[in-house]
Structures are given as structure tokens and as C-alpha cells.
PyMOL Python script that loads the backbone (N, CA, C, O; Angstrom):
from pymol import cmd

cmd.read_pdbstr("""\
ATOM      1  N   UNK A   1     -58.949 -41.621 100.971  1.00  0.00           N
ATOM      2  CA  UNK A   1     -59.407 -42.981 100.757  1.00  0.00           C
ATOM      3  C   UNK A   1     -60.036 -43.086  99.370  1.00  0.00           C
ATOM      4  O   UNK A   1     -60.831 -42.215  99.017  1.00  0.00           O
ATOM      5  N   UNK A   2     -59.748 -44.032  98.620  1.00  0.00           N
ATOM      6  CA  UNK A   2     -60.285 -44.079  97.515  1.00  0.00           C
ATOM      7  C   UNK A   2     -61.804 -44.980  97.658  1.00  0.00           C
ATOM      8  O   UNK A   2     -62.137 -45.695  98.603  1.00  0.00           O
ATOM      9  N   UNK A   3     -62.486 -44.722  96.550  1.00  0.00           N
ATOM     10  CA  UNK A   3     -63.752 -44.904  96.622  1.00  0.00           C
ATOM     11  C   UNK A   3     -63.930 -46.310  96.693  1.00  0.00           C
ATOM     12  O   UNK A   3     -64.683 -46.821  97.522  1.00  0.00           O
ATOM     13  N   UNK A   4     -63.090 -47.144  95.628  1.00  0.00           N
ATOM     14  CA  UNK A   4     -63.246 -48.261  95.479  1.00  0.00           C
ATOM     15  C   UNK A   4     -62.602 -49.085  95.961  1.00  0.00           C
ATOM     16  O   UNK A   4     -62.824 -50.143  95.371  1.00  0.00           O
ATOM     17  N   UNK A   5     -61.705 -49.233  96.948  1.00  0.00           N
ATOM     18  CA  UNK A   5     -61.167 -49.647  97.766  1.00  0.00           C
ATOM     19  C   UNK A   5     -61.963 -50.117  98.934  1.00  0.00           C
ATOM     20  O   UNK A   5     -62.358 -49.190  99.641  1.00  0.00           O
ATOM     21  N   UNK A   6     -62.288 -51.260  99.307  1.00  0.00           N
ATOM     22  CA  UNK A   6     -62.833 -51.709 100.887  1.00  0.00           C
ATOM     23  C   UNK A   6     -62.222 -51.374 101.776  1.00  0.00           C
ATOM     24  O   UNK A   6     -61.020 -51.355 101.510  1.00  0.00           O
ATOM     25  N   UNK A   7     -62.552 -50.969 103.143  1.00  0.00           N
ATOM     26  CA  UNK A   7     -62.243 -50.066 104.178  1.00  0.00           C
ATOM     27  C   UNK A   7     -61.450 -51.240 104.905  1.00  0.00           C
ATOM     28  O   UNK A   7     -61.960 -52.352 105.047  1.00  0.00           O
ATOM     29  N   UNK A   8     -60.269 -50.952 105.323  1.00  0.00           N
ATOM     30  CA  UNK A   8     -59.255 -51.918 106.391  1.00  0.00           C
ATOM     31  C   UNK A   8     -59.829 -52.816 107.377  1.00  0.00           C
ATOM     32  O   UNK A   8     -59.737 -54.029 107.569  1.00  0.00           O
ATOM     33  N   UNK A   9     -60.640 -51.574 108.122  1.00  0.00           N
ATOM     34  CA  UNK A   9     -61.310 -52.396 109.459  1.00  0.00           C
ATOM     35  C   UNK A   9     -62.143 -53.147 108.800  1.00  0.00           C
ATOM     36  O   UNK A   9     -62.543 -52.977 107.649  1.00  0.00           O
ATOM     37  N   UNK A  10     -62.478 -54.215 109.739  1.00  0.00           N
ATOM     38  CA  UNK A  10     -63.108 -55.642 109.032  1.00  0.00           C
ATOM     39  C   UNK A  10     -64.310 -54.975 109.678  1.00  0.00           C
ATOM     40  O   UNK A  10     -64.736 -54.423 108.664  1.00  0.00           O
ATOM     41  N   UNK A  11     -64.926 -54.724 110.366  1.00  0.00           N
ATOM     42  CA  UNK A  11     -66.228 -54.242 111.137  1.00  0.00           C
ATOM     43  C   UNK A  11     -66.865 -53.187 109.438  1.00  0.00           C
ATOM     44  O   UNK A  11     -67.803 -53.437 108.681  1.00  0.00           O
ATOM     45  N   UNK A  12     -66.287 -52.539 109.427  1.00  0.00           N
ATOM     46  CA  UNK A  12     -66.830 -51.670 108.312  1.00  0.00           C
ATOM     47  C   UNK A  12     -66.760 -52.721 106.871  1.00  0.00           C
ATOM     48  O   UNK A  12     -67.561 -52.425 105.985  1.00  0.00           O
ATOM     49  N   UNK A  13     -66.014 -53.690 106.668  1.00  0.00           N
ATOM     50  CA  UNK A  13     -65.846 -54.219 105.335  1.00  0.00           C
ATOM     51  C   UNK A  13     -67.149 -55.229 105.843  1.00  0.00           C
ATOM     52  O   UNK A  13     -67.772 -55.718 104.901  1.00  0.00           O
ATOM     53  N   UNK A  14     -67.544 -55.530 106.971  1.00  0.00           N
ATOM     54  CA  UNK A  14     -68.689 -57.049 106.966  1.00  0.00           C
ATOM     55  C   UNK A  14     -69.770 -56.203 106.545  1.00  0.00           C
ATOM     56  O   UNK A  14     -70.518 -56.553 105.632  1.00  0.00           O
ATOM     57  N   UNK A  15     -69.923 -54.933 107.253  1.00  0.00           N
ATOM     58  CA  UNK A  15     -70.952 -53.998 106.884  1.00  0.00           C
ATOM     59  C   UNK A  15     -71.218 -53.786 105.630  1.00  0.00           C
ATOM     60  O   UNK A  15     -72.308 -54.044 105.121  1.00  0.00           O
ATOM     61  N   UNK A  16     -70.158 -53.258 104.980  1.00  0.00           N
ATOM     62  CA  UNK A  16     -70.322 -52.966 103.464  1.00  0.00           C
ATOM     63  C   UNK A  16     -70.922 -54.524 102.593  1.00  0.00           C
ATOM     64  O   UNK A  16     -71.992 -54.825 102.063  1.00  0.00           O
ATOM     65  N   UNK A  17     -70.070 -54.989 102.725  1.00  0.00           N
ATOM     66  CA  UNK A  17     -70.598 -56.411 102.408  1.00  0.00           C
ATOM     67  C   UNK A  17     -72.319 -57.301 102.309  1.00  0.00           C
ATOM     68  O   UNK A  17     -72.856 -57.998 101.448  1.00  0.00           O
ATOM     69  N   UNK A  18     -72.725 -56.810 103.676  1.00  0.00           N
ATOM     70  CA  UNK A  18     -73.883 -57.231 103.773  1.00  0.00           C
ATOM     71  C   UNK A  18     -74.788 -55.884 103.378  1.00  0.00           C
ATOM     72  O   UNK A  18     -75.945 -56.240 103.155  1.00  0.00           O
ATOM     73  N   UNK A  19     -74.720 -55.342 103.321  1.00  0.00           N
ATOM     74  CA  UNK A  19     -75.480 -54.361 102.594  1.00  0.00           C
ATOM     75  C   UNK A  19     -75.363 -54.418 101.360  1.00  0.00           C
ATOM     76  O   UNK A  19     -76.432 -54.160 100.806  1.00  0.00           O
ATOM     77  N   UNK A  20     -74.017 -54.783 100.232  1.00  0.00           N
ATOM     78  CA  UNK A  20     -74.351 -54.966  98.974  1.00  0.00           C
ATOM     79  C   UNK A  20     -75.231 -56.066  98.561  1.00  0.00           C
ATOM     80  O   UNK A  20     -75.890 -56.077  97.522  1.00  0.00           O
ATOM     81  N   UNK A  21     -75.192 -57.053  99.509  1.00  0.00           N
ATOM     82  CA  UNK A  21     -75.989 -58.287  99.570  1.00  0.00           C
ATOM     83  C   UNK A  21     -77.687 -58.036  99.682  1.00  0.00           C
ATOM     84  O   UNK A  21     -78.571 -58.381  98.897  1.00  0.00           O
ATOM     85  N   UNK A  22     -77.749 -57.490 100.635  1.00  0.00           N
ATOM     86  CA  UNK A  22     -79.196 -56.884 100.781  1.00  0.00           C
ATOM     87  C   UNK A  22     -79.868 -56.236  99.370  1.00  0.00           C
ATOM     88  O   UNK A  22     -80.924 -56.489  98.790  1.00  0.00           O
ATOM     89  N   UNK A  23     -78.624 -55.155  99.047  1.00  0.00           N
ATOM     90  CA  UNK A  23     -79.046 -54.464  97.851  1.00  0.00           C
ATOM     91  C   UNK A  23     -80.086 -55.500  96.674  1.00  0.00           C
ATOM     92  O   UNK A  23     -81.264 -55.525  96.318  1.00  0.00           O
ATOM     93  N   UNK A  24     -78.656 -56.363  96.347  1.00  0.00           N
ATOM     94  CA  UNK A  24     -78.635 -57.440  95.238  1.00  0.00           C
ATOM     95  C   UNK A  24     -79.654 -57.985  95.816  1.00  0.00           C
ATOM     96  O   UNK A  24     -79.837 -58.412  94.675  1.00  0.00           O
ATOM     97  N   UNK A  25     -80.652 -58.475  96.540  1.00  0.00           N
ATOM     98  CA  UNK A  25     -81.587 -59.265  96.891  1.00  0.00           C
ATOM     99  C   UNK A  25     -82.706 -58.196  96.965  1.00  0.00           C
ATOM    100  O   UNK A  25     -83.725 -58.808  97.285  1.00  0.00           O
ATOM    101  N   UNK A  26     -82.913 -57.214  96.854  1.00  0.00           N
ATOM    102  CA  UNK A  26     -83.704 -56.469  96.788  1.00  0.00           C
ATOM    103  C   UNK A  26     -83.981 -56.156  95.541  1.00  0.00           C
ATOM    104  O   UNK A  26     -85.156 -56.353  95.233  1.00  0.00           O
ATOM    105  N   UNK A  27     -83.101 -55.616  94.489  1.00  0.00           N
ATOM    106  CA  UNK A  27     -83.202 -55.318  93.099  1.00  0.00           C
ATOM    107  C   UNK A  27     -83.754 -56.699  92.557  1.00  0.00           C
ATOM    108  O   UNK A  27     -84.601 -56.748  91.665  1.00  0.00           O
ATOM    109  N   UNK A  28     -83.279 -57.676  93.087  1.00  0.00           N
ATOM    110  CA  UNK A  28     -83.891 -58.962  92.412  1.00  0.00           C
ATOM    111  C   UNK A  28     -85.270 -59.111  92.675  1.00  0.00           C
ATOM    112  O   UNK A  28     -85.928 -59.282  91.649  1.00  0.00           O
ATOM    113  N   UNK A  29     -85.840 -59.101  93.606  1.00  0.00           N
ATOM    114  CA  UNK A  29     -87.202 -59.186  94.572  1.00  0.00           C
ATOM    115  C   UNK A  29     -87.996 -58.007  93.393  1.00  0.00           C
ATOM    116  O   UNK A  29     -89.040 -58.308  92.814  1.00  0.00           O
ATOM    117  N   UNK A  30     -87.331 -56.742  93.201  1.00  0.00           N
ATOM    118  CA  UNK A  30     -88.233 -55.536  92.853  1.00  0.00           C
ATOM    119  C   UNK A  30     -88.667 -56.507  91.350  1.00  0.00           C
ATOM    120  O   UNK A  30     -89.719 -57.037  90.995  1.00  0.00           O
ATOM    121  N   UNK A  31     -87.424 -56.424  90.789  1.00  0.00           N
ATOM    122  CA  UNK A  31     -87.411 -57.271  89.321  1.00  0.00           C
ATOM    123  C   UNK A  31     -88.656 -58.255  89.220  1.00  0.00           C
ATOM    124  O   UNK A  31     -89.538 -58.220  88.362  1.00  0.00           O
ATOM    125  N   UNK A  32     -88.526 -59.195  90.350  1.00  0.00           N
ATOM    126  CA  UNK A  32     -89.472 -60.153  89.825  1.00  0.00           C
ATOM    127  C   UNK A  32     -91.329 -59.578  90.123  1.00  0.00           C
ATOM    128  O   UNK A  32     -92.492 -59.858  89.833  1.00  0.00           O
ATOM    129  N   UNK A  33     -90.753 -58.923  90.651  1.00  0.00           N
ATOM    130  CA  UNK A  33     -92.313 -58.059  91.315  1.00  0.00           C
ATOM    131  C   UNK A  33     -92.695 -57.446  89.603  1.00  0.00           C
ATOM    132  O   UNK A  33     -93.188 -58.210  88.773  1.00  0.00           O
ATOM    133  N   UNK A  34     -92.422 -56.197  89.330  1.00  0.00           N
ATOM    134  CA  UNK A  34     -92.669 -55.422  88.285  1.00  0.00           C
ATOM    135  C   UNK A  34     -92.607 -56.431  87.099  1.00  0.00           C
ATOM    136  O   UNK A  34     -93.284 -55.994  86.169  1.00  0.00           O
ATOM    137  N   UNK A  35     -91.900 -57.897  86.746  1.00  0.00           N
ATOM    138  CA  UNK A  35     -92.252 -58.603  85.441  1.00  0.00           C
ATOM    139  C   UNK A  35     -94.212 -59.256  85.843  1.00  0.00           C
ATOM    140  O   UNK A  35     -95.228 -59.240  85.148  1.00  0.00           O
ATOM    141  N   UNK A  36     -93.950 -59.719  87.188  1.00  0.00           N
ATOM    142  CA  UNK A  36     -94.962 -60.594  87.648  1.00  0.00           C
ATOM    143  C   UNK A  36     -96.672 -59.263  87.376  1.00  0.00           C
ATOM    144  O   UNK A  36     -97.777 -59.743  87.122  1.00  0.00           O
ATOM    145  N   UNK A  37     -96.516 -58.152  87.473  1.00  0.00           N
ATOM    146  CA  UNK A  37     -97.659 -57.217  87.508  1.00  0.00           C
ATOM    147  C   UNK A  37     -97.565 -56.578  85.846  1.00  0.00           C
ATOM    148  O   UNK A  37     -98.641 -56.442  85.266  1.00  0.00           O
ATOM    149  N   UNK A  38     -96.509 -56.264  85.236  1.00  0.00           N
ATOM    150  CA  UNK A  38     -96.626 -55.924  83.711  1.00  0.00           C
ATOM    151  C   UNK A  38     -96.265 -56.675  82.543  1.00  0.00           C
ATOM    152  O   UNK A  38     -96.851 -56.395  81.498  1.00  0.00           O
ATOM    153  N   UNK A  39     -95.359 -57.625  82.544  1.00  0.00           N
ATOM    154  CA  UNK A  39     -95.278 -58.515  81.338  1.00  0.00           C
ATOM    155  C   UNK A  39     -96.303 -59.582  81.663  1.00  0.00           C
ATOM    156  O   UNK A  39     -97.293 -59.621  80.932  1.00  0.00           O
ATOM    157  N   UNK A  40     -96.236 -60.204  82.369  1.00  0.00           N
ATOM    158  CA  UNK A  40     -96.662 -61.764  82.512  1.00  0.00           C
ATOM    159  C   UNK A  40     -98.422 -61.106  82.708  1.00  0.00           C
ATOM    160  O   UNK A  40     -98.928 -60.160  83.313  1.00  0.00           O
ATOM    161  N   UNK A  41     -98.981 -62.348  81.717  1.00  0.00           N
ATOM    162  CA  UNK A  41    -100.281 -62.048  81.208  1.00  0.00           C
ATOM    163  C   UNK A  41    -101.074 -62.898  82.251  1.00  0.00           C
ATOM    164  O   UNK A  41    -100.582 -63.958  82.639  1.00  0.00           O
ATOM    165  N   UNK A  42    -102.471 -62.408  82.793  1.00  0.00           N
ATOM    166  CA  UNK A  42    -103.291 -62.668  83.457  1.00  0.00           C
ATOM    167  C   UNK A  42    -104.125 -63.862  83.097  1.00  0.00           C
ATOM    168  O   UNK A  42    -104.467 -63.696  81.926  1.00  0.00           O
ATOM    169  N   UNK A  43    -104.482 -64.692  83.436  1.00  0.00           N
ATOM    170  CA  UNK A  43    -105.665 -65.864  83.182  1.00  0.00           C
ATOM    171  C   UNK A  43    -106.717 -65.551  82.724  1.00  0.00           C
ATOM    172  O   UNK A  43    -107.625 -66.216  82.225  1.00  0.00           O
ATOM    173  N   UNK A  44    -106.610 -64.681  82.872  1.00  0.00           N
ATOM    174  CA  UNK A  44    -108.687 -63.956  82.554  1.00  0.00           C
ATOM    175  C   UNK A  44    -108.470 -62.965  81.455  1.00  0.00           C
ATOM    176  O   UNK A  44    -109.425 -62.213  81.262  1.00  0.00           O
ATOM    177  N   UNK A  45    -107.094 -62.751  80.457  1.00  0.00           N
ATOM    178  CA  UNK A  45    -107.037 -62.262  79.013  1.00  0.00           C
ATOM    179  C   UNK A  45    -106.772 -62.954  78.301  1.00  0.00           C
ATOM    180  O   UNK A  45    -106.810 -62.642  77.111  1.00  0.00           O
ATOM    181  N   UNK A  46    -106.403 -64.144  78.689  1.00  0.00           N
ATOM    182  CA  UNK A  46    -106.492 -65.341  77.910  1.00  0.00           C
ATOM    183  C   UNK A  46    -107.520 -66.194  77.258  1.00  0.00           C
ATOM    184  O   UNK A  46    -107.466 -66.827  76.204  1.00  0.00           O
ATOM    185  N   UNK A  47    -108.613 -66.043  78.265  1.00  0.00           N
ATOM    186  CA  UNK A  47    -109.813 -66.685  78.177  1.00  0.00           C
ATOM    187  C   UNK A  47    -111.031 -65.559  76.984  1.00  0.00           C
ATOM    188  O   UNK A  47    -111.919 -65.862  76.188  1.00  0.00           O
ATOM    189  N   UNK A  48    -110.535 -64.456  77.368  1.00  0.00           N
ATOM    190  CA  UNK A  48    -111.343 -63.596  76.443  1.00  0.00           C
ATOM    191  C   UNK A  48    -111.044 -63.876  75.305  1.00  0.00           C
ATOM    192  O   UNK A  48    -112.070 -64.222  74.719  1.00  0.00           O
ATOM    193  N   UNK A  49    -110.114 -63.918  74.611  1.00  0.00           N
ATOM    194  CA  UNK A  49    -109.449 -63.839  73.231  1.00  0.00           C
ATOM    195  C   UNK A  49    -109.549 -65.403  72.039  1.00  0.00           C
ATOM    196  O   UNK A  49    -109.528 -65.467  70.810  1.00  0.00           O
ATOM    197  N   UNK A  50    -109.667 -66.549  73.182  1.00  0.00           N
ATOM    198  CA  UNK A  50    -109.539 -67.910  73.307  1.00  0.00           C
ATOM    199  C   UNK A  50    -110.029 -68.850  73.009  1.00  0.00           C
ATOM    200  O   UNK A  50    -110.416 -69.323  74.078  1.00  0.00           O
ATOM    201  N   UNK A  51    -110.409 -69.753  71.941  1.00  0.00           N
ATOM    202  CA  UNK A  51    -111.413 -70.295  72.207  1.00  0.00           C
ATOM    203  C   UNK A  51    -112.188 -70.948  73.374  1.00  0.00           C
ATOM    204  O   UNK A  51    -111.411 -71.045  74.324  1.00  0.00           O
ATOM    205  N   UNK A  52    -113.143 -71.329  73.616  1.00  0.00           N
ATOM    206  CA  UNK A  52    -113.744 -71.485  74.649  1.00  0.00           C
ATOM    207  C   UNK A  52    -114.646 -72.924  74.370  1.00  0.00           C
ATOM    208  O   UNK A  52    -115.379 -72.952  73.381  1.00  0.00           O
ATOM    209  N   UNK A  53    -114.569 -74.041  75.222  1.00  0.00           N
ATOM    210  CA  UNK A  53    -115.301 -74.710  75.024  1.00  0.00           C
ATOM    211  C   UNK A  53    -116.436 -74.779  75.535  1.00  0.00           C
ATOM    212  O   UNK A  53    -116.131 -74.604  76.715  1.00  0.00           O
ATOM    213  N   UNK A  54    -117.853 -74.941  75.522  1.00  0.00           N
ATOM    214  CA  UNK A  54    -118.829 -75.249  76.012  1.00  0.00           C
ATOM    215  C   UNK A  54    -118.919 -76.240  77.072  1.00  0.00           C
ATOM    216  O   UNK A  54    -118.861 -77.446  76.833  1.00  0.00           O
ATOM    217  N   UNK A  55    -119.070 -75.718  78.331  1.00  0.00           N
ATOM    218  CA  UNK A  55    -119.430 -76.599  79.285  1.00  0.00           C
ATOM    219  C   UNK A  55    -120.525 -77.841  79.361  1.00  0.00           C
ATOM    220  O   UNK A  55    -120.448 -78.903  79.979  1.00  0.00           O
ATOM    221  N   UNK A  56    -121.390 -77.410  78.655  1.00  0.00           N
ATOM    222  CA  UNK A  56    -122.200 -78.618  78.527  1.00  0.00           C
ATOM    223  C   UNK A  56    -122.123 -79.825  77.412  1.00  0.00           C
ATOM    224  O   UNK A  56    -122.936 -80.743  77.305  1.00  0.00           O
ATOM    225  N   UNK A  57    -121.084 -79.630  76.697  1.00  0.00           N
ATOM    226  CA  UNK A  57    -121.021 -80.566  75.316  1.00  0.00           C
ATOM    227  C   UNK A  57    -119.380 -81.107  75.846  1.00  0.00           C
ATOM    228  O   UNK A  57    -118.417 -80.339  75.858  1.00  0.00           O
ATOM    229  N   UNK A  58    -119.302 -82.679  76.297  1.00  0.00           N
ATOM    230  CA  UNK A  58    -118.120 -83.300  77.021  1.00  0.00           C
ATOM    231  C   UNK A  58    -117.291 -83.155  74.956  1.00  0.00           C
ATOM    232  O   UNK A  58    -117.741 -82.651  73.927  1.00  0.00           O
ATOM    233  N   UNK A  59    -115.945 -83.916  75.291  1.00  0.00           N
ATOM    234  CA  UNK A  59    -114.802 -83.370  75.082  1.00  0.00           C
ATOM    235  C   UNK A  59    -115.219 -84.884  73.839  1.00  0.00           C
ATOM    236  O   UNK A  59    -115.416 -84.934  72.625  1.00  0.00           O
ATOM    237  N   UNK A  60    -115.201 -85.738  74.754  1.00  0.00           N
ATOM    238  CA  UNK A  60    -114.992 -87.289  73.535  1.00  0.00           C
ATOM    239  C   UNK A  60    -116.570 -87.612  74.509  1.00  0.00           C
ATOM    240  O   UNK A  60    -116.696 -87.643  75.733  1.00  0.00           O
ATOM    241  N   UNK A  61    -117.527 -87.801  73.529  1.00  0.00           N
ATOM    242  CA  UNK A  61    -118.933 -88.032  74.065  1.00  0.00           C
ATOM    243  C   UNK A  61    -118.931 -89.591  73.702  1.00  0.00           C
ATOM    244  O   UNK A  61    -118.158 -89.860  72.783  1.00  0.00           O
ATOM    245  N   UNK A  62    -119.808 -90.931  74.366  1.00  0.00           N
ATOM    246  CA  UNK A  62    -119.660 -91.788  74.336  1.00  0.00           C
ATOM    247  C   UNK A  62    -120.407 -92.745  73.635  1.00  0.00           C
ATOM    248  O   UNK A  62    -121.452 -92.198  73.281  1.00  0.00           O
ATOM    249  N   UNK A  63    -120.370 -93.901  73.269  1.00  0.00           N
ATOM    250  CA  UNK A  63    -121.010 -94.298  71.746  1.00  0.00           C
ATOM    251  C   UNK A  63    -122.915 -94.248  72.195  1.00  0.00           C
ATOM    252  O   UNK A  63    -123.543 -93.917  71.190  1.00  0.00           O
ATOM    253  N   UNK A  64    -123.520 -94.411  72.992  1.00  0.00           N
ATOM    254  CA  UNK A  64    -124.847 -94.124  73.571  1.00  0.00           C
ATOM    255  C   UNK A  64    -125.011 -92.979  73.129  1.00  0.00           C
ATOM    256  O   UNK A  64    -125.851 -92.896  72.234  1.00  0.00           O
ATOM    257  N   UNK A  65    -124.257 -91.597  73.588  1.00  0.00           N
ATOM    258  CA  UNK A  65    -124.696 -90.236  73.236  1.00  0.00           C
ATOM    259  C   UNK A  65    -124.420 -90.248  71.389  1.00  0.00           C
ATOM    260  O   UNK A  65    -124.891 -89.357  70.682  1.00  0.00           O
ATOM    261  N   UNK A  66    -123.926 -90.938  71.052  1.00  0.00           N
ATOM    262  CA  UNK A  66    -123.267 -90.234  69.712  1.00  0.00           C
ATOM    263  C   UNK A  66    -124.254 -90.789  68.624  1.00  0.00           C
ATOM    264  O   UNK A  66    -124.409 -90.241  67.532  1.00  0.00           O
ATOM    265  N   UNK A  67    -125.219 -92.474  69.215  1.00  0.00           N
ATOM    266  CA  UNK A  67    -126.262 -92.749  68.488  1.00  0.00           C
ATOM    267  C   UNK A  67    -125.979 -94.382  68.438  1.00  0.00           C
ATOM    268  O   UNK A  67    -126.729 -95.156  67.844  1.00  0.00           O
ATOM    269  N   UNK A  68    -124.688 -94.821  69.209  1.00  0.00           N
ATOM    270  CA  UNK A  68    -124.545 -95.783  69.320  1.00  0.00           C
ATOM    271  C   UNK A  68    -123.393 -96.840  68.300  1.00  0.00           C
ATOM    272  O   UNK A  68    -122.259 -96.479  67.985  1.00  0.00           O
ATOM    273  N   UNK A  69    -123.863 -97.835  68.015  1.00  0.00           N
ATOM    274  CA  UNK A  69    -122.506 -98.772  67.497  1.00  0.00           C
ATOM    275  C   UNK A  69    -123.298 -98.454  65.686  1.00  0.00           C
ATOM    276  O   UNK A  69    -124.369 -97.958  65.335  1.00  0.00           O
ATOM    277  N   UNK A  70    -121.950 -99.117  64.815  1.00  0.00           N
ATOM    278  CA  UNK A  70    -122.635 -98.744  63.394  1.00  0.00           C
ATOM    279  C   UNK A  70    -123.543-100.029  63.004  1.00  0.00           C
ATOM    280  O   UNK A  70    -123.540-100.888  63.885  1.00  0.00           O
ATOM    281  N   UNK A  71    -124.154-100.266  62.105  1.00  0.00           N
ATOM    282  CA  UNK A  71    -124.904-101.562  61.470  1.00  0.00           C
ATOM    283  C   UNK A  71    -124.222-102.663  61.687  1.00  0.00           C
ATOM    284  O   UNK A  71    -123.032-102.499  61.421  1.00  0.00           O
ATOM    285  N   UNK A  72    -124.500-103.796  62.088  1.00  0.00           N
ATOM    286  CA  UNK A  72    -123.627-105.027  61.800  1.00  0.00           C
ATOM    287  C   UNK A  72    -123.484-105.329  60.334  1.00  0.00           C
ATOM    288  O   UNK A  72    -124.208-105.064  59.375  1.00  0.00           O
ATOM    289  N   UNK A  73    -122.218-106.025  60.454  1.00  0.00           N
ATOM    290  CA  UNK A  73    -121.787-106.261  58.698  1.00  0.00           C
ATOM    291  C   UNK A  73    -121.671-107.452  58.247  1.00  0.00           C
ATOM    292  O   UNK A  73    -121.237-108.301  59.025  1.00  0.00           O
ATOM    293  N   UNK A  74    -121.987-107.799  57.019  1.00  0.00           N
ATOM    294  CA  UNK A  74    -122.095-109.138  56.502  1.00  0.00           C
ATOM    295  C   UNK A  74    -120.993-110.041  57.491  1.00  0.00           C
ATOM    296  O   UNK A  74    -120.257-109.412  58.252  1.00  0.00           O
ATOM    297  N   UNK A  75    -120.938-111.261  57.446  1.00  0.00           N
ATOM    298  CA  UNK A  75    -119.860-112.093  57.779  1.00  0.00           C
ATOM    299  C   UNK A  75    -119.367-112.520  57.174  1.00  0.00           C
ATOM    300  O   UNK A  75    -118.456-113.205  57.638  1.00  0.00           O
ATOM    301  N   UNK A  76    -119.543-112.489  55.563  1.00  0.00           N
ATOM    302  CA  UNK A  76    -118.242-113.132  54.640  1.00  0.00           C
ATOM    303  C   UNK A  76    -117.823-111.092  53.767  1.00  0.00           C
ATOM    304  O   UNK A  76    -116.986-110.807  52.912  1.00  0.00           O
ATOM    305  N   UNK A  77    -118.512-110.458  54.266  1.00  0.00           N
ATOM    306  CA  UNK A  77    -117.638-109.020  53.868  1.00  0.00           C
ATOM    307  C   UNK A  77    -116.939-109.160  54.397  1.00  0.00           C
ATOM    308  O   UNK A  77    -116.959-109.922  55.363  1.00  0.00           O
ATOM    309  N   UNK A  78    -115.597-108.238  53.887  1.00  0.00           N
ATOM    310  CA  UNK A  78    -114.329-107.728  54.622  1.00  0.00           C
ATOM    311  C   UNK A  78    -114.244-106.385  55.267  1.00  0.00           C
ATOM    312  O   UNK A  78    -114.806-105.452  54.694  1.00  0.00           O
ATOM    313  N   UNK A  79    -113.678-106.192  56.273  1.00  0.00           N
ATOM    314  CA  UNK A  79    -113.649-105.031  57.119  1.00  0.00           C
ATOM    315  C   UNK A  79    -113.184-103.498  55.954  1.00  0.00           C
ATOM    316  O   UNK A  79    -112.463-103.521  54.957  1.00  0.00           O
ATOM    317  N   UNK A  80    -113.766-102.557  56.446  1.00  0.00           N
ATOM    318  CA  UNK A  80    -113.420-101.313  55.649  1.00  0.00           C
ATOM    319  C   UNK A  80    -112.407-100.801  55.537  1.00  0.00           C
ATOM    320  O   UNK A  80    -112.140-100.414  56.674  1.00  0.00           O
ATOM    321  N   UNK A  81    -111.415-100.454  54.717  1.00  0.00           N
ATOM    322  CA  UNK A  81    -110.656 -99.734  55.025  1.00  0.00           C
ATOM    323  C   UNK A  81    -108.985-100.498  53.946  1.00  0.00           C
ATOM    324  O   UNK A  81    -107.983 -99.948  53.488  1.00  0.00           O
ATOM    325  N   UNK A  82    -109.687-102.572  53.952  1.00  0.00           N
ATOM    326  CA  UNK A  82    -108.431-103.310  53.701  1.00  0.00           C
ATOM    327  C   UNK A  82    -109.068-103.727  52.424  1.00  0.00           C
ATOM    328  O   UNK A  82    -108.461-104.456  51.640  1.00  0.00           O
TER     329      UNK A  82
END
""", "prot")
cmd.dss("prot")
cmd.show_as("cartoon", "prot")
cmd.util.cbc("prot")
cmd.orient("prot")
């Protein structure tokens, strides 16, 4: 019998069959296991390296915290900028 040849009886070819299947779903499973524990980087080496914002100082602080609105401006001045 040659090696690479599938076996006649169908009982032995469903067998073979589902076992290469198993295989292939296993090597895949191992694969994603071993990227998921050595390539792919953790949350908590990210944060070390990272900048970091301060929890107590908000992101866009609001015109009260910041000191409020600017001076009122003449009414026959023109706006800044035009």
C-alpha cells in the first residue's frame, strides 16, 4: 500500500479524514495560544513606557476652572483675528 494513497474502505478513509481535521484544528488552537502568551503585548507594558495622564487634572477643563470668560470688548472694536 502506498503511503499516500487513502485506504479503499470508506470506514478507514472517514477515520483518516477526521483526524486530519482534528489535527488542523489543533495546530491552529496551539498557534493562536503561543502568539496570544509571546508576541502580543500585555496592557500593563504599555502603561509603563507611556505617557500617563494624571487622574486628577480632567482632559478639556471648563471655562469656571480655567478662570473664566476673557474681558468684554469694545462694541465698535472688531473681533480678533479679522
Amino acid at each position: 500500500m502506498n503511503p499516500f494513497e487513502l485506504p479503499t474502505n470508506s470506514a478507514s478513509a472517514d477515520w483518516l479524514i477526521f483526524v486530519a481535521i482534528l489535527l488542523a484544528i489543533g495546530i491552529g488552537i496551539a498557534c493562536f495560544i503561543i502568539w496570544l502568551f509571546l508576541f502580543r503585548k500585555s496592557g500593563k507594558k504599555k502603561h509603563k513606557h507611556g505617557k500617563r495622564r494624571r487622574h486628577h487634572r480632567k482632559l478639556n477643563p471648563t471655562l469656571a476652572e480655567t478662570g473664566g470668560l476673557p474681558p468684554a470688548r469694545e462694541p465698535n472694536q472688531p473681533p480678533r483675528g479679522t
